[in-house]
C-alpha positions as CSV (number, residue, x, y, z in Angstrom):
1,X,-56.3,-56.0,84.0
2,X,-57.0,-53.3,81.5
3,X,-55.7,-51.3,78.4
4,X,-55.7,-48.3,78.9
5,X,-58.5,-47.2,81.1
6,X,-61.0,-50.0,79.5
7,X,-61.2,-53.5,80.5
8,X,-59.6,-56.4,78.6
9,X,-63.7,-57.8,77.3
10,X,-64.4,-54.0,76.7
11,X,-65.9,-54.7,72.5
12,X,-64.3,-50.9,71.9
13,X,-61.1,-52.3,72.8
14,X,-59.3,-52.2,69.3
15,X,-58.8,-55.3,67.8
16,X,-54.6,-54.4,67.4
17,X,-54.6,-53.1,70.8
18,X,-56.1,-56.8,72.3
19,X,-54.0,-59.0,74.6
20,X,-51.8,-61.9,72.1
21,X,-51.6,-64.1,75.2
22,X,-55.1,-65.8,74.5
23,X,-55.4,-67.6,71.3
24,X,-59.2,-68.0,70.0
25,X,-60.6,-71.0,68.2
26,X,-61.5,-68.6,65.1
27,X,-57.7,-67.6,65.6
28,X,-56.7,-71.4,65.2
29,X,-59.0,-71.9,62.1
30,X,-58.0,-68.8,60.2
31,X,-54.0,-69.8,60.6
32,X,-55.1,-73.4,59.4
33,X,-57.0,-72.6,56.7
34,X,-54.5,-70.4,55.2
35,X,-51.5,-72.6,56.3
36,X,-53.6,-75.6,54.1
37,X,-54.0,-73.4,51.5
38,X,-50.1,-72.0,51.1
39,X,-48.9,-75.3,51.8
40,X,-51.6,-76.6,48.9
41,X,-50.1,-74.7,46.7
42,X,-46.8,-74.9,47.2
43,X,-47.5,-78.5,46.4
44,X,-48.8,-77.5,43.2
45,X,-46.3,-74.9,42.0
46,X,-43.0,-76.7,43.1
47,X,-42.7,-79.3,40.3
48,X,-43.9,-76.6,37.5
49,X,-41.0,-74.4,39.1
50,X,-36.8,-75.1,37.9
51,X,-34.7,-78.2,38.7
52,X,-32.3,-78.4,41.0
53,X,-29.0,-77.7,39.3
54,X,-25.8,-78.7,41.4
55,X,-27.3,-79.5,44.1
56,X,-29.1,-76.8,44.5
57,X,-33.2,-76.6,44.7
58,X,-33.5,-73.7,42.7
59,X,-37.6,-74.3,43.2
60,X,-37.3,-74.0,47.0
61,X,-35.2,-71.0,46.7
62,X,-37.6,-69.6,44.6
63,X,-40.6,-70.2,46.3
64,X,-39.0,-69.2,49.6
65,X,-38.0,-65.8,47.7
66,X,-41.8,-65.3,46.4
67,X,-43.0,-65.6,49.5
68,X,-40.9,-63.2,51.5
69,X,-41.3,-60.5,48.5
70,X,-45.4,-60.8,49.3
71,X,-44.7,-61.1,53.3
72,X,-42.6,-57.5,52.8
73,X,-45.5,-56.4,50.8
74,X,-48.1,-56.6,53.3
75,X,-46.6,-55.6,56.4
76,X,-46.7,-52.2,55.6
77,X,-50.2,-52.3,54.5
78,X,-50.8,-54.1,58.0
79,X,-49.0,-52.0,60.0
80,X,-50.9,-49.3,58.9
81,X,-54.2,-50.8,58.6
82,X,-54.5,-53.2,61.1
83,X,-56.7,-56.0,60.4
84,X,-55.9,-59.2,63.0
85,X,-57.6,-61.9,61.1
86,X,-56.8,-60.8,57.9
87,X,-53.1,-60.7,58.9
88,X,-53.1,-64.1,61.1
89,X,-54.9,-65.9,57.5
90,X,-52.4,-64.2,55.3
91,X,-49.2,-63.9,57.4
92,X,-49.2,-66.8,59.0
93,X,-51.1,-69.0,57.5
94,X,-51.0,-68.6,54.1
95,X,-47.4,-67.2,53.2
96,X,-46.1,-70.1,56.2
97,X,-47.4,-72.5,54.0
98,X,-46.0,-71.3,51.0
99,X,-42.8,-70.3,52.5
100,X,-41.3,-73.5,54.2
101,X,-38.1,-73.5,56.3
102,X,-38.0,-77.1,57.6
103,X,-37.3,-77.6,53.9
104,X,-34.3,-75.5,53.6
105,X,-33.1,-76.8,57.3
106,X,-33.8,-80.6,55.2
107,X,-31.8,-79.6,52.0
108,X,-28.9,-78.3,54.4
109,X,-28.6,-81.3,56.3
110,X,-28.8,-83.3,53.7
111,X,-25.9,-81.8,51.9
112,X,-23.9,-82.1,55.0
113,X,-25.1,-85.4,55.5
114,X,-23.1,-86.1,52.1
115,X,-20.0,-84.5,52.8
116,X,-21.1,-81.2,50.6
117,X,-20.5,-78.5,53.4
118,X,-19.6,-75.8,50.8
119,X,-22.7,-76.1,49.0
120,X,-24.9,-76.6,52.4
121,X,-22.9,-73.4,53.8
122,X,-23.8,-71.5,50.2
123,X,-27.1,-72.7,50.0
124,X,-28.5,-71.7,53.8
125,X,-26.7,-68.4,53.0
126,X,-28.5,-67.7,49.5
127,X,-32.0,-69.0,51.3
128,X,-31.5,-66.3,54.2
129,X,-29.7,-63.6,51.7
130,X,-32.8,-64.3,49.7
131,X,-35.4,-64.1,52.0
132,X,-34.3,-61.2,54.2
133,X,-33.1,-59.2,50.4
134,X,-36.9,-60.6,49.0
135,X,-38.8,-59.0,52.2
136,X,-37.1,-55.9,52.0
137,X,-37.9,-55.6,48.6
138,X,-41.9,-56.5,48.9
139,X,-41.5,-53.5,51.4
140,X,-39.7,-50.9,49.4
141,X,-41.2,-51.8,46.0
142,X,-44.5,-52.8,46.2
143,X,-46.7,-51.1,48.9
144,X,-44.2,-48.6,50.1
145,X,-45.2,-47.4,53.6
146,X,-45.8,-43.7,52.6
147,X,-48.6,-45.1,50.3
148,X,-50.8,-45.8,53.1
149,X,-50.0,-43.4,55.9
């Protein structure tokens, strides 16, 4: 199999152009290092962060927010400067810690669970309105894609 005309173990092959079937131990290590570390502090921020008012975690939504803002950020930089480890450690990793949606999935049940469907039905909507709203504004606002073209 090859990429181009070079084959797959070829060390000229770009790192960007090489195949994302095979998952390297160094690949494992860099997502768990920066999935400890987001998930580390996440820990640490979330009780300096607001109360939940009305049943609502404000914090999570917060956090969730932050995290999507920084995600949109550095796509663009990625996509034009492609830098695999960098983006599996910071990407993956570290914003997957930070960000967490089994948490939002858990406060959603939850508020089905006790009969408050309007607020579950609100609050999943606000946590994707928010996310998919933060990530496009990390993209326009912060490293716009023109910047590093």
């Amino acid at each position: 199999m090859t990429s181009g005309d070079r084959p797959l173990d070829d060390p000229a092959l770009a790192e960007q152009d090489r195949p994302t079937s095979r998952i390297t131990v160094a690949e494992i290590m860099l997502v768990f290092a920066g999935g400890a570390l987001g998930s580390l502090a996440r820990y640490a921020v979330l009780p300096h962060l607001a109360p939940s008012l009305a049943s609502i975690p404000w914090a999570l939504l917060i956090l969730n927010t932050v995290g999507c803002i920084i995600l949109g950020a550095l796509l663009p930089f990625f996509d034009a400067h492609p830098r695999h480890s960098l983006r599996l450690f910071t990407t993956t990793g570290l914003l997957g810690g930070w960000t967490t949606y089994s948490s939002v999935a858990l406060v959603g049940a939850e508020l089905i669970r006790n009969h408050c469907t309007g607020r579950a039905v609100g609050f999943l909507a606000l946590s994707l309105i928010l996310g998919v709203g933060g990530a496009w504004l990390g993209e326009q606002v912060w490293l716009p894609r023109r910047r590093f073209s």
